[in-house]
C-alpha positions as CSV (number, residue, x, y, z in Angstrom):
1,X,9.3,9.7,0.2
2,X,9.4,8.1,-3.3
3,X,11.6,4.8,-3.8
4,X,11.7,2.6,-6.4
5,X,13.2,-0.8,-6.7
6,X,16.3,-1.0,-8.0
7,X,17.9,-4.6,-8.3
8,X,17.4,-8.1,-7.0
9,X,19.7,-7.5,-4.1
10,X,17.3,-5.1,-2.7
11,X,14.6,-8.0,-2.6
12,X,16.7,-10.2,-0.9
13,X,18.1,-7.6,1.7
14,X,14.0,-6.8,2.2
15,X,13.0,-10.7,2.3
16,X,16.3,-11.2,5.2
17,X,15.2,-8.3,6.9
18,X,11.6,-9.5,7.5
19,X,12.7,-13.1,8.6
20,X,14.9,-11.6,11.3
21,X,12.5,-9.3,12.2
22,X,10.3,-12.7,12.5
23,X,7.3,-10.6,10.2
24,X,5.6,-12.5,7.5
25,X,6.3,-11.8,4.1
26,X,4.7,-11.7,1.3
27,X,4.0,-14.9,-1.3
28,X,5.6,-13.4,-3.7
29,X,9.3,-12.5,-2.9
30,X,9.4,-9.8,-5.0
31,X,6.2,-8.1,-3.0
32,X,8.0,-8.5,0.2
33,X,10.1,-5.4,-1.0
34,X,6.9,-3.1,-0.6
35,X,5.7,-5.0,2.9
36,X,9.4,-3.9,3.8
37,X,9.6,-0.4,3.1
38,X,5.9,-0.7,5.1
39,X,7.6,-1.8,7.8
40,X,10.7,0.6,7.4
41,X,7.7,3.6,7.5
42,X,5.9,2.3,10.6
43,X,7.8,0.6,12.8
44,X,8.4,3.6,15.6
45,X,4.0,4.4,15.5
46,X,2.5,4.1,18.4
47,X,1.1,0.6,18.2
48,X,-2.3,2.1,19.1
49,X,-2.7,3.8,15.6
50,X,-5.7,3.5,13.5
51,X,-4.8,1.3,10.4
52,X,-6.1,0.8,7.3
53,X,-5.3,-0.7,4.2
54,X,-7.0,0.1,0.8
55,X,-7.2,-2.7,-1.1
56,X,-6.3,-5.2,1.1
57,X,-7.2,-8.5,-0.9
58,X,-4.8,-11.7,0.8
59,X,-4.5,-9.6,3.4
60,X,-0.4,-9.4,3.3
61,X,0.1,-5.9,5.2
62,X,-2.8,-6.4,7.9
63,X,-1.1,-9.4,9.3
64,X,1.8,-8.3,9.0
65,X,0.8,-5.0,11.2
66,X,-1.0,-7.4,13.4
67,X,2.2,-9.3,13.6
68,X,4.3,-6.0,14.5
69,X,1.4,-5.1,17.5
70,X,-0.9,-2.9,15.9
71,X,-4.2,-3.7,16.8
72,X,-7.0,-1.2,15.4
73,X,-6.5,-2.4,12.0
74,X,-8.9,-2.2,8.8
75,X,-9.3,-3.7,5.3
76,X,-11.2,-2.7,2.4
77,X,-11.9,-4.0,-0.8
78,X,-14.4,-4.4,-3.4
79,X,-14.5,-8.3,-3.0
80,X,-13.6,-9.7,0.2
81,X,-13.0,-13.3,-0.7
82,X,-14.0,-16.5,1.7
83,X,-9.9,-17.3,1.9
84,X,-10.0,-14.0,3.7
85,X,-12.7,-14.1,6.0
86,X,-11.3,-17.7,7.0
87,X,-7.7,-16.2,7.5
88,X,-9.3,-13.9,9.5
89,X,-11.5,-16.7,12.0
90,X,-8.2,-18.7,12.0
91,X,-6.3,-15.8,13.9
92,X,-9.1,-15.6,16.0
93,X,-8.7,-19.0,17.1
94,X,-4.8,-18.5,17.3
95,X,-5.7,-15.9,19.7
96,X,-8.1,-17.5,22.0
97,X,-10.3,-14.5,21.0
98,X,-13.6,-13.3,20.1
99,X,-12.1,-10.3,18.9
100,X,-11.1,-10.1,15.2
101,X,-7.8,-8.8,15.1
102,X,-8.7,-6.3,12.1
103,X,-12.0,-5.6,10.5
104,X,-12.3,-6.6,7.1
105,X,-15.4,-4.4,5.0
106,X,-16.4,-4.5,1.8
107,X,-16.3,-1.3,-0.5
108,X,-14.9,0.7,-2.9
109,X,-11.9,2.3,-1.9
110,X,-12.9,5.7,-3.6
111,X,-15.6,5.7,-1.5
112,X,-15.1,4.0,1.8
113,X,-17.8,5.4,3.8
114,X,-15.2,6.1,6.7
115,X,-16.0,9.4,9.1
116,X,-13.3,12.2,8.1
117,X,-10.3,11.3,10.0
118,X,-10.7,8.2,10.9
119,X,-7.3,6.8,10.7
120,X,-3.8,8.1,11.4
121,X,-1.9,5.8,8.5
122,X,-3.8,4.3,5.0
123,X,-2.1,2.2,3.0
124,X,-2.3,1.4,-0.2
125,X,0.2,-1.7,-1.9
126,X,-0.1,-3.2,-5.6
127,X,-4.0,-1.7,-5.9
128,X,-3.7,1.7,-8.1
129,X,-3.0,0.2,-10.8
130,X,-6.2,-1.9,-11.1
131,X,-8.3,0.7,-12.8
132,X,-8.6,3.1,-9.7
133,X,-9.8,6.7,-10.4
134,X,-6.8,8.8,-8.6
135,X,-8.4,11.6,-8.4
136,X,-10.9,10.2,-5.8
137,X,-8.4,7.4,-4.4
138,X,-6.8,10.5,-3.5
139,X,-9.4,12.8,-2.4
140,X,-10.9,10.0,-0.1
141,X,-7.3,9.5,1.4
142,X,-6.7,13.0,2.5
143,X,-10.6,12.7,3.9
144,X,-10.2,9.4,6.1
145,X,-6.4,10.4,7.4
146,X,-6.4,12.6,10.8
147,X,-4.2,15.8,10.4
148,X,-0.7,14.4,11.0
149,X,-1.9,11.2,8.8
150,X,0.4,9.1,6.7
151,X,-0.8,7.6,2.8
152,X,2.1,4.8,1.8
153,X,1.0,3.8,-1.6
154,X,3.1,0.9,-3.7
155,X,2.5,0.2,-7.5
156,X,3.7,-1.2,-10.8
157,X,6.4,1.0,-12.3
158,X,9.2,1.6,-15.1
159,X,9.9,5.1,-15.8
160,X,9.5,5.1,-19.5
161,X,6.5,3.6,-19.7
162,X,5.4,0.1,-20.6
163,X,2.7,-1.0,-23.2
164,X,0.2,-3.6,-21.3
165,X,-1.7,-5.8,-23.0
166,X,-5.3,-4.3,-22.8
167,X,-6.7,-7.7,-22.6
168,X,-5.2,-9.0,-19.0
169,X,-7.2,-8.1,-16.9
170,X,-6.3,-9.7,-13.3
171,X,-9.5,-9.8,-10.5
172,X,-11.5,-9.0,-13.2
173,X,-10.1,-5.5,-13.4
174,X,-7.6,-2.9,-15.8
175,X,-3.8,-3.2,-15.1
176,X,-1.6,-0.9,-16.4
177,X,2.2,-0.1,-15.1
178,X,2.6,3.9,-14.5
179,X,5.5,5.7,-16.1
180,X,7.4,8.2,-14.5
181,X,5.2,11.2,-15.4
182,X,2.0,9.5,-14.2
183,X,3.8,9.1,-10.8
184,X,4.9,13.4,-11.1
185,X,1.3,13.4,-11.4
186,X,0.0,11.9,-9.0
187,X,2.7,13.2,-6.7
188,X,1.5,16.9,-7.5
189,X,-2.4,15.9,-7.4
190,X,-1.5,14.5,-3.6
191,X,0.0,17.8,-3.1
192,X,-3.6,20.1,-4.3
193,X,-5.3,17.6,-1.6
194,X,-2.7,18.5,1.1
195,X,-0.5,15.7,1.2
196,X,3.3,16.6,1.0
197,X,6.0,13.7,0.7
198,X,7.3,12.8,3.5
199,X,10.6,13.5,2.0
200,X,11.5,15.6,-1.2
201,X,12.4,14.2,-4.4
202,X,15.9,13.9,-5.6
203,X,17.2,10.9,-8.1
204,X,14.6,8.4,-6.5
205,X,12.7,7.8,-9.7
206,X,14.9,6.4,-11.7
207,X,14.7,2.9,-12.5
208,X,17.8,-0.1,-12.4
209,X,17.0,-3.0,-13.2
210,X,13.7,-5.2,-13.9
211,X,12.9,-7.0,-11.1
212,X,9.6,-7.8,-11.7
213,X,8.0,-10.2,-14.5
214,X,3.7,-10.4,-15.4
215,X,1.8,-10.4,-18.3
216,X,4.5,-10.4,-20.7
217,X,6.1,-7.3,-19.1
218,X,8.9,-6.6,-17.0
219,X,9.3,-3.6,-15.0
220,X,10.0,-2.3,-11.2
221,X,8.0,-1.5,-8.0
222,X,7.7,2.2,-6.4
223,X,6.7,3.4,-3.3
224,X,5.5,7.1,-2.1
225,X,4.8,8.2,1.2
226,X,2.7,11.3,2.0
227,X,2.0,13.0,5.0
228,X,-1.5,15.4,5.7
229,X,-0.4,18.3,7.3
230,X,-1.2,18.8,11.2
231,X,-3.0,22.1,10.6
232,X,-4.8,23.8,8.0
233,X,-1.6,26.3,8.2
234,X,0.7,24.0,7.8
């Protein structure tokens, strides 16, 4: 599956979707079109499916998975911050429970430390572009995901490619937006580690308007979907 965002009318229809499904959304309107398409992806799973999202600073898509009934849930990130942590006692309380309801670790996402098939969906929103080596993002992604596993992975796009200032540098980290041929690369990289789209490519990389404004660029949001195969012959 690969979709980009196309116009604002798709960020509104995502933003009324979520408040009728009564799901939080995300901060940032635009961003609520990638917890969407999230949702869109997992909503049928079994609710007992092992979670976990790569990058999961504010902690956007684990509540809102908590919020939809998942409740083996993970977050990783190189800095998990106290705003975090405290989101993550206040549930608790909200719950009457001793029982966090997702684990929050600190690491590096190329490296997580997880046992091989851990989990049976990773997700990865707005982290890629920070700098992350893809080549072991998505080595380590084919490692932790059971056969049968899904990657959804949302970044920074515009199909012609963008020039970023060098110098921003949000958390402390590169930002860049990837261009249409860094995507076909990363799509076909996924592929040498195993994971096929969950749906083949047509027109879905072309880009409409731009939705999205940082940094002194504009651009678009994209989102892929891979799934490891359930057998070494598959």
């Amino acid at each position: 599956m690969v979709k980009v965002l196309r116009d604002w009318r798709e960020i509104g229809e995502a933003n009324l979707a979520m408040s009728r499904a009564r799901l939080p959304r995300h901060v940032t309107c635009e961003k609520t079109w990638d917890l969407y398409r999230l949702y869109e992806l997992v909503r049928t799973a079994p609710r007992e499916s092992r979670v976990v999202d790569l990058g999961c600073a504010g902690l956007c898509a684990l509540k809102m998975l908590r919020t939809m009934g998942f409740s083996r849930l993970a977050g990783i990130d190189l800095s998990i911050s106290w705003r975090d942590r405290a989101s993550q006692l206040w549930l608790m309380w909200k719950s009457r429970t001793l029982t966090p309801s997702f684990r929050l670790r600190r690491a590096d996402i190329t490296r997580t430390g997880c046992p091989d098939g851990a989990f049976d969906i990773a997700v990865s929103i707005s982290t890629v572009e920070h700098g992350v080596d893809l080549v072991l993002f998505v080595g380590e992604a084919a490692r932790i995901l059971r056969p049968g596993g899904i990657l959804f992975v949302t970044t920074d796009y515009w199909s012609e490619g963008i020039s970023a200032d060098s110098d921003l540098r949000p958390y402390g980290l590169p930002w860049h937006v990837f261009d249409q041929k860094q995507i076909s690369d990363m799509i076909t990289l996924a592929d040498q580690y195993g994971l096929k789209l969950l749906e083949p490519r047509a027109r879905e990389m072309e880009c409409g308007d731009r939705c999205v404004a940082w940094g002194g660029c504009e651009y678009t949001f994209i989102c892929l979907a891979f799934r490891k195969p359930a057998s070494s012959a598959a």
